[in-house]
C-alpha atoms as one frame of an Amber mdcrd trajectory, in Angstrom:
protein
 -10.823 252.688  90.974 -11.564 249.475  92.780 -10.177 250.799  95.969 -11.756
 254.556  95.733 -15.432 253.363  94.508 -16.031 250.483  96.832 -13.466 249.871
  99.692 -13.669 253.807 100.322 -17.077 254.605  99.030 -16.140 257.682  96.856
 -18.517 258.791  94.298 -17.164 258.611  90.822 -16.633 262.664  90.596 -14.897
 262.613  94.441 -12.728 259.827  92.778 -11.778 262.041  89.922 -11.720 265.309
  91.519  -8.934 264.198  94.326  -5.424 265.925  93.853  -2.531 263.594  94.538
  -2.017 264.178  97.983  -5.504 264.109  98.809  -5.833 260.616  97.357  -2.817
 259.340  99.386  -3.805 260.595 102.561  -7.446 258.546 102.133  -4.697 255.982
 101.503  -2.764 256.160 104.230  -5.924 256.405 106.527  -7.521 253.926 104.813
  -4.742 251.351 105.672  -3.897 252.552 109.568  -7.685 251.978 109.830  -7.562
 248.584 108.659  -4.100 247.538 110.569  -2.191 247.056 107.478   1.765 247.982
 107.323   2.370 249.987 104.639   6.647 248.799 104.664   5.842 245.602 106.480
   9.441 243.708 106.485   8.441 239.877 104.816   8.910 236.871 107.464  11.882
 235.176 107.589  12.279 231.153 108.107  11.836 231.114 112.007   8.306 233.339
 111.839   7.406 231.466 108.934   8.262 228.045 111.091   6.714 229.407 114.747
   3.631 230.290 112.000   3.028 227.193 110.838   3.306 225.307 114.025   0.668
 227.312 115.275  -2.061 227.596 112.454  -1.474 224.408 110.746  -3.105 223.383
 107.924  -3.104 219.348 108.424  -0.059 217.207 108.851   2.782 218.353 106.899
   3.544 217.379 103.384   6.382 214.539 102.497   8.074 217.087 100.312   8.089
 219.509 103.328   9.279 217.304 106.040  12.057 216.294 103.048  13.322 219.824
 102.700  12.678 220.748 106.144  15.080 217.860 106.928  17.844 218.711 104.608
  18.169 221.807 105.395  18.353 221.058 109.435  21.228 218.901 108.239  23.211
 220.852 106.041  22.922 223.949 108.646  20.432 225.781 106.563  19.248 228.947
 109.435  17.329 231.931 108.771  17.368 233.520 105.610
């Protein structure tokens, strides 16, 4: 309802009177519009790492740079 009353602006009887196709292809359009993937794979480690390097959010944390560590030592790669 959230997404059909305000993000798409349907009145409450457009909401209600959409068949189930119709209300996927406001969906669908809805989302291209806005850039957003509807099967978008998750990041793994190294897009997660290149991520943070660029946008960081202050220094890292101890408990970061601690795991971080380990895992460069015990071969820990992409998973």
């Amino acid at each position: 309802m959230e997404l059909g009353l305000g993000h798409l602006g349907l009145m409450p009887d457009q909401l209600w009177s959409l068949t189930f196709p119709e209300w996927n292809a406001k969906i669908s359009g809805f989302m291209e519009f806005h850039g957003v993937q509807e099967h978008a794979a998750p990041m793994n480690r190294d897009e997660m790492e290149a991520m943070i390097e660029e946008f960081p959010d202050g220094p890292p944390s101890r408990e970061y740079r601690r795991k971080r560590k380990a895992l460069r030592e015990n071969g820990g790669g992409d998973t």
